[in-house]
C-alpha positions in Angstrom: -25.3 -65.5 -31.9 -27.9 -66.4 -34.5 -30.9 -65.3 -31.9 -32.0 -64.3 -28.5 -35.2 -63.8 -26.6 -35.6 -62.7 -22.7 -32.4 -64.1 -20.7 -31.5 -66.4 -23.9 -29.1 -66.6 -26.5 -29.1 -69.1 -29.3 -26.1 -69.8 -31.3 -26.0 -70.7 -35.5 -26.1 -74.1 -34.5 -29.6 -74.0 -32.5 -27.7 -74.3 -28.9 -29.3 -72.2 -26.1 -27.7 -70.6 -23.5 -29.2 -68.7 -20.6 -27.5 -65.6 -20.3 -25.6 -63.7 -17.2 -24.0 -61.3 -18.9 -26.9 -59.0 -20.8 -23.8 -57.9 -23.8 -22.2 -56.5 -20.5 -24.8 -54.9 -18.6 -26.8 -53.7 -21.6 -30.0 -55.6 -22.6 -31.4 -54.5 -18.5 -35.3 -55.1 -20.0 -33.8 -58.5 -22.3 -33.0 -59.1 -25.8 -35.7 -58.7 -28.4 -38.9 -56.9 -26.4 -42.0 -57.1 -28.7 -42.1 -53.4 -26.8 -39.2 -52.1 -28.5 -39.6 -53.6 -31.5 -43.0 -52.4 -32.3 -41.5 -48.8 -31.5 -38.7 -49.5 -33.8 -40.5 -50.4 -36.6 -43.2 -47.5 -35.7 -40.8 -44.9 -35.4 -38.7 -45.7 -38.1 -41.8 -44.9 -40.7 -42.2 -41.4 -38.9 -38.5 -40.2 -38.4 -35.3 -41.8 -37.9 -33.2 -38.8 -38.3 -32.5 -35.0 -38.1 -29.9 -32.7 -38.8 -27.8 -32.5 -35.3 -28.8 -29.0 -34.8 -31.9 -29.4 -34.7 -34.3 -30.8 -32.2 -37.3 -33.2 -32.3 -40.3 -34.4 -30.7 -38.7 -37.0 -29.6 -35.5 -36.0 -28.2 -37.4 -33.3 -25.9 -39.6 -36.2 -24.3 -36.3 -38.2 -23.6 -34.5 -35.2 -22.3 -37.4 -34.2 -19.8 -38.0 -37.4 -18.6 -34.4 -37.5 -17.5 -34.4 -35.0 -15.7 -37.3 -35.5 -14.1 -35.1 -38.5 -12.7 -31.9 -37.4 -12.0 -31.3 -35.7 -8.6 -31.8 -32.4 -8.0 -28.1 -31.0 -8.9 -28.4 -31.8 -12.8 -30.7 -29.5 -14.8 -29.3 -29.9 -18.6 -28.6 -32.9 -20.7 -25.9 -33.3 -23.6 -26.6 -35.7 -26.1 -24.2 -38.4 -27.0 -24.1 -41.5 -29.1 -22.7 -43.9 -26.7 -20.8 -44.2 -23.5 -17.4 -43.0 -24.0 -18.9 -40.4 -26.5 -21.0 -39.4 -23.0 -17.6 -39.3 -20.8 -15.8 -37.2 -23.9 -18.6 -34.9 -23.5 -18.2 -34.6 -19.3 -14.6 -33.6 -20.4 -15.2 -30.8 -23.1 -17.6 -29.3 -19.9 -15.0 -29.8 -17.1 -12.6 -28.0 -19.3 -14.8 -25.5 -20.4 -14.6 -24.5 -16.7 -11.3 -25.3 -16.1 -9.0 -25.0 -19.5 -5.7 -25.8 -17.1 -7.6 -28.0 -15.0 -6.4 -32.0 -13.9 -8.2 -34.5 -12.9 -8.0 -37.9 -10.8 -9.3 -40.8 -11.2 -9.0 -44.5 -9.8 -6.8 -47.5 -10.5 -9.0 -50.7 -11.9 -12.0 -48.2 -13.7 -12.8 -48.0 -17.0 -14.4 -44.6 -18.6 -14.5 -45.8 -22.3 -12.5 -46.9 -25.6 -12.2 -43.3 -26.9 -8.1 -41.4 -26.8 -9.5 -39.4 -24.1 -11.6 -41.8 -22.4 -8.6 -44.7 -22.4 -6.2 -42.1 -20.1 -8.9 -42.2 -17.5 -9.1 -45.4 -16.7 -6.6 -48.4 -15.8 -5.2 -48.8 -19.5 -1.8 -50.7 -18.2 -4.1 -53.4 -16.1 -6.6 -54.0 -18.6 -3.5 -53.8 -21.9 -5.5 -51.3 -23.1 -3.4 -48.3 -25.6 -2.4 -45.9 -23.3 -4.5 -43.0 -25.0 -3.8 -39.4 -26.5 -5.4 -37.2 -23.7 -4.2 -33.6 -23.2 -5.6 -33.9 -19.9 -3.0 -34.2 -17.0 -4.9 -37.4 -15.0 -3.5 -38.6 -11.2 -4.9 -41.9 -10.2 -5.1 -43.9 -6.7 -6.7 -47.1 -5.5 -10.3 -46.9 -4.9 -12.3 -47.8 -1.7 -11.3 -51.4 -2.3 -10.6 -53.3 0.9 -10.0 -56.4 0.2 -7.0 -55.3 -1.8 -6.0 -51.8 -0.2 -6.4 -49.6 3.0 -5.9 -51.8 5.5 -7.0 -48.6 7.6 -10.4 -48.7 6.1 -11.9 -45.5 4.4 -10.0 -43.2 6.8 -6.7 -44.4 5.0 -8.7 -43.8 1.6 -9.6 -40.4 3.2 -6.2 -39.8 3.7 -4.8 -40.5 0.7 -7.3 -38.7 -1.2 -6.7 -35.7 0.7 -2.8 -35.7 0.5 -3.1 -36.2 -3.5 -5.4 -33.2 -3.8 -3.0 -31.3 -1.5 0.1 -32.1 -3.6 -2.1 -31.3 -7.0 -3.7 -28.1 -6.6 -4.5 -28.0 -10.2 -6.9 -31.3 -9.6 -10.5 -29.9 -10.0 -12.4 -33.2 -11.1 -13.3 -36.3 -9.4 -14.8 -39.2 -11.7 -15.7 -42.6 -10.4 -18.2 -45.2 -11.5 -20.1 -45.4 -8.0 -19.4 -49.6 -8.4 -16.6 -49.9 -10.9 -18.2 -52.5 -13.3 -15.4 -53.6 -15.7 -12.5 -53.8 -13.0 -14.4 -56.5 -11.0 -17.8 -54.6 -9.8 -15.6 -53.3 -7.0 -17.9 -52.0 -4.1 -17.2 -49.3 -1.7 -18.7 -48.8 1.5 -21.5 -47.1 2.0 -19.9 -44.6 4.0 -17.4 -43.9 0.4 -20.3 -41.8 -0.9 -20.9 -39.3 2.0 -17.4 -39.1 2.3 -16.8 -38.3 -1.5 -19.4 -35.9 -1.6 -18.2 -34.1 1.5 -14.3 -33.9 -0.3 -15.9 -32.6 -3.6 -17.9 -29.9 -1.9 -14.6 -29.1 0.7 -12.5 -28.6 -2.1 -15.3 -26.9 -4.6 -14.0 -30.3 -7.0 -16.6 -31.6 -9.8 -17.8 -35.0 -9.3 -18.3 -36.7 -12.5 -20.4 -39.9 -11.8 -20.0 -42.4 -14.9 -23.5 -44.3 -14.6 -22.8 -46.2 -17.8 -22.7 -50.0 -15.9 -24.7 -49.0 -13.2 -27.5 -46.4 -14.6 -30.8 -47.8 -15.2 -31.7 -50.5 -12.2 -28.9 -52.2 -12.5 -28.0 -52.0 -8.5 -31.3 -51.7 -7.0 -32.0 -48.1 -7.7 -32.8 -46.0 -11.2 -29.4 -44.7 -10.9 -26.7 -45.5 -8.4 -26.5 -41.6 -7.9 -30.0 -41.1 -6.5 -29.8 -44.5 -4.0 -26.3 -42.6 -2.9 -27.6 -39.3 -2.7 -24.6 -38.1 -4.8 -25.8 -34.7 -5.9 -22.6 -35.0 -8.7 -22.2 -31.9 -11.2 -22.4 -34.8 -13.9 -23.5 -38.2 -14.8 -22.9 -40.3 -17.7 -25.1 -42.4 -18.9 -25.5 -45.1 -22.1 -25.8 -48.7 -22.0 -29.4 -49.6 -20.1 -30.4 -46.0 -21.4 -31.7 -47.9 -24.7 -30.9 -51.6 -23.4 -28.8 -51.6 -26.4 -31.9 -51.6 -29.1 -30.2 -48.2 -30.6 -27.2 -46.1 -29.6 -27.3 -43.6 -27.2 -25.6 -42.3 -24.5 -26.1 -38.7 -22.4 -24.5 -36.4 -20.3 -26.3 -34.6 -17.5 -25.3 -31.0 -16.2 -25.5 -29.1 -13.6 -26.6 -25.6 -14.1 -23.2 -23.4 -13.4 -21.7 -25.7 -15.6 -24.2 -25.8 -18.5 -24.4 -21.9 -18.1 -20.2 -22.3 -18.7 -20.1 -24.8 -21.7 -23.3 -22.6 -23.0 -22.1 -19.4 -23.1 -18.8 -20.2 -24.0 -18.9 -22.8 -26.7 -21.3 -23.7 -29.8 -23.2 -27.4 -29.7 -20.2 -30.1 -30.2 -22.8 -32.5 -30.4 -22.3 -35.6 -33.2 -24.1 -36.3 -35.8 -25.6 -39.3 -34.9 -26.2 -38.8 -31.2 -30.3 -38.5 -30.5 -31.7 -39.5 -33.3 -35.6 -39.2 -33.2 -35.4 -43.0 -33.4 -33.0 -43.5 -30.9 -34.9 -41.1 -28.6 -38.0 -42.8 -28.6 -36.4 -46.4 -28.3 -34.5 -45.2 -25.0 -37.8 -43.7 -23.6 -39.7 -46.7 -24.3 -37.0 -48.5 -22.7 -37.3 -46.5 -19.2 -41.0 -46.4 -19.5 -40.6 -50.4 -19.6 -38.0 -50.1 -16.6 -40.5 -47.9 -14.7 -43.4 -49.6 -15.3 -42.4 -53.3 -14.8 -40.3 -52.3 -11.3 -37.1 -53.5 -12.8 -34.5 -51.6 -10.2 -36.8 -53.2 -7.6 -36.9 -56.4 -8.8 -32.9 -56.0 -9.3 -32.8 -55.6 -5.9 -34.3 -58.4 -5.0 -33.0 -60.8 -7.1 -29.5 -59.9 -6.7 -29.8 -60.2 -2.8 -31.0 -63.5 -3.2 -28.8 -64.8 -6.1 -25.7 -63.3 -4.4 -26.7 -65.3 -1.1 -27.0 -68.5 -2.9 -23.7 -68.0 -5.1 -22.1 -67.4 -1.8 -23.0 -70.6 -0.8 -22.2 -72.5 -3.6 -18.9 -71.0 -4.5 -17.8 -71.6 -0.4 -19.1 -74.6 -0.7 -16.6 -76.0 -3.4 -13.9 -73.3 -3.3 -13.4 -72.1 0.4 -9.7 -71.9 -0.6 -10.0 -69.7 -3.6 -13.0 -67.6 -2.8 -11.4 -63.9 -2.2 -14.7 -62.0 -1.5 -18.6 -62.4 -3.0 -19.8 -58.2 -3.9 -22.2 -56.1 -5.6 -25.6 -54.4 -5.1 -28.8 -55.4 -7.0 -27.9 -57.8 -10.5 -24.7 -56.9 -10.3 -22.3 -59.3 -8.4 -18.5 -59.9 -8.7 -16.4 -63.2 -7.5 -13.1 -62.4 -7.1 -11.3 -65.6 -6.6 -7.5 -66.4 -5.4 -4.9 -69.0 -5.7 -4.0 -68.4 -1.6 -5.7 -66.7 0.9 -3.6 -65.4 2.3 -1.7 -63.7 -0.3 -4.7 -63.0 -2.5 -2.9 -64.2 -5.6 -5.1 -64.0 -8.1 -7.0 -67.2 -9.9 -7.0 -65.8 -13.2 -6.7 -69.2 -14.6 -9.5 -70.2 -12.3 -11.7 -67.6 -13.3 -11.1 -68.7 -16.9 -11.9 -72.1 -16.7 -15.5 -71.4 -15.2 -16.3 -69.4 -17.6 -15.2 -71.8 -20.4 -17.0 -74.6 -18.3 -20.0 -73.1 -18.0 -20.4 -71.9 -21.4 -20.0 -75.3 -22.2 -22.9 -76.2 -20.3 -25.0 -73.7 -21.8 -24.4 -70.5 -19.2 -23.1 -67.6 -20.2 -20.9 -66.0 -17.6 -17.7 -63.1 -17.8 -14.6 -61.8 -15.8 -13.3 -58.3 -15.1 -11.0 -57.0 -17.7 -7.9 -58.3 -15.9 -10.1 -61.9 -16.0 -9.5 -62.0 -12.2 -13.0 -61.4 -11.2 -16.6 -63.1 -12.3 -18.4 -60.8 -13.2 -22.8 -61.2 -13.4 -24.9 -58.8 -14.5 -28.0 -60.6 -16.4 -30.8 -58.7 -17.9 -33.0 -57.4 -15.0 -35.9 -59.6 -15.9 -34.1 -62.7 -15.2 -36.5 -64.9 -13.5 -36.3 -67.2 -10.3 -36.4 -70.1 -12.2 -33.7 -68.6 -14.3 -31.5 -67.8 -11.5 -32.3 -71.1 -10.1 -31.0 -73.3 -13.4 -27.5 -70.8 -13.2 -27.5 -71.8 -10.0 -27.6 -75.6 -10.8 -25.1 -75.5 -14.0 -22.9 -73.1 -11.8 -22.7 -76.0 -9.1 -22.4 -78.8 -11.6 -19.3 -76.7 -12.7 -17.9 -76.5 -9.7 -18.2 -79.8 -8.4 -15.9 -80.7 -11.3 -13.5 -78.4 -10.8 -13.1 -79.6 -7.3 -13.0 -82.9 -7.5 -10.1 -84.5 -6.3 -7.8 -86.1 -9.4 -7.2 -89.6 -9.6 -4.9 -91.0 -11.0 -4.2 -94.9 -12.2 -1.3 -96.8 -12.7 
């Protein structure tokens, strides 16, 4: 990439390409805001650092601003420099609390690159290093229908509840509320009431990971608000800054902050909330609050996801497994067969090869099974529209019959 503005990317050699894929659900306000980069340069001739004990002007507004919209369970924030630094934190909390504790996770998730981070997520699906966790981890399926619990959610329910019963030691829960890197896998809405009601049965933290879906990315601020969650902790990075400087946080609950407070000194690393990072990432919400992004997500997912829906059915009606998401967040997980839901990885591949070609930039779930779309949030119409066109063009051509000559 040589350049980028809004929903584009140019390459060295001056091609454009309109842009689906935001760096992986980062830029959620679009690459290179005259916004941001005012405050950049601004901030940068104030203060761009301090030592990590100390705090600043600017990591106080950020921190109070998040909380003032995050639900009504979290009260603290830990700082963190990214994503998987923002998970690392949840686990030096849960263990504060529980030093013998386990925790389960789900199959097809993805928590972050770190040794700890790596053993919570789907490391043998995605060929991933195992990782170098001292945590014990269990894993099932998530609420994932079109591959498991042919029962629906009360065979989820089930299973759940049998794995806590076998693990007494479990005392953590985390989930990604739409798990973004194994395929934007969707659960019912009726997963989150039931979720909640488990945690709070069996006094188990919930440890949302809002890192994808944080920040209007599925139609809401955070994904744990539109649920009404009420989790222990949430992580948060990516569309926190929209990927103008690192940052990542980790919200608390009060019992635990009181616990990781009163029992630990500030593990926090040296380059997590730096003034200048801190005053890019509350531009970057102030920008996200004041131009109605999670709304506009909303809106243009539904819409883009209805006409993807008919295109990909259109062309594909034998490889099209399901069409999912919330907000500008969609997966197409495609198939070789129906009825064996085979997956197309090849398939999968070749649209995405095809349509970067054509000057659309598109990607698949870790596994490459799944299309994955999740654009910056201020993606026009006429944007959407043109993906839209190059998507069918693409399609048409991989459907056409083959002939042959003699």
């Amino acid at each position: 990439m040589k350049s980028s503005h809004g929903s584009t990317i140019i390459d060295i050699e001056g091609r454009k390409y309109l842009d689906l894929s935001a760096g992986y659900g980062v830029v959620n306000v679009g690459w290179q805001r005259a916004e941001l980069i005012k405050t950049i340069q601004e901030q940068a001739e104030k203060s761009c650092f301090v030592s990590p004990w100390m705090s600043s002007e600017e990591s106080t507004e950020l921190a109070e601003k998040l909380l003032s919209l995050s639900p009504k369970s979290i009260s603290k924030v830990m700082r963190a420099a990214g994503g998987g630094e923002a998970v690392e934190n949840a686990l030096k909390v849960f263990r504060s609390q529980y030093p013998d504790g386990e925790i389960l996770s789900f199959n097809h998730a993805y928590h972050g690159g770190t040794s700890a981070t790596l053993a919570l997520g789907d490391h043998e699906r995605f060929n991933f290093p195992q990782g170098m966790s001292h945590l014990n981890v269990h894993k099932i399926n998530p609420p994932y229908s079109f591959r498991y619990y042919s029962g629906g959610l009360d065979e989820f329910s089930d299973t759940l509840e049998k794995k806590l019963k076998d693990n007494a030691k479990i005392k953590a829960i985390i989930f990604e509320p739409i798990l973004g890197s194994g395929g934007i896998i969707t659960p019912p809405m009726e997963f989150y009431i039931l979720i909640r009601e488990i945690c709070h049965r069996h006094n188990l933290i919930m440890i949302v990971d809002e890192v994808l879906t944080g920040f209007g990315r599925t139609g809401s601020l955070l994904a744990s608000n539109e649920f009404d969650l009420m989790p222990d902790i949430i992580c948060l990075a990516k569309g926190l800054s929209s990927g103008y400087m690192p940052i990542g946080a980790t919200l608390l609950s009060p019992e635990l902050a009181i616990t990781m407070e009163s029992n630990f000194d500030d593990v926090t690393s040296t380059f997590s909330w730096t003034p200048l990072a801190a005053k890019v990432a509350s531009k970057n919400i102030d920008l996200i609050l004041s131009e109605d992004l999670a709304e506009k997500s909303k809106e243009s997912g539904e819409y883009f996801k209805r006409q993807l829906s008919a295109i990909f059915y259109r062309y594909l009606p034998g490889n099209v497994g399901e069409i999912r998401g919330r907000g500008l967040f969609i997966g197409i997980e495609l198939v070789n067969d129906l009825k064996t839901k085979a997956p197309a990885e090849y398939l999968a591949k070749k649209i995405v090869l095809k349509c970067k070609s054509a000057g659309l930039i598109m990607t698949a779930s870790w596994d490459h099974h799944i299309l994955t779309i999740h654009p910056p949030l201020i993606i026009t119409k006429d944007e959407l529209d043109m993906a839209l066109h190059i998507l069918e063009s693409t399609l048409r051509q991989i459907s056409r019959p083959k002939i042959f000559s003699h």
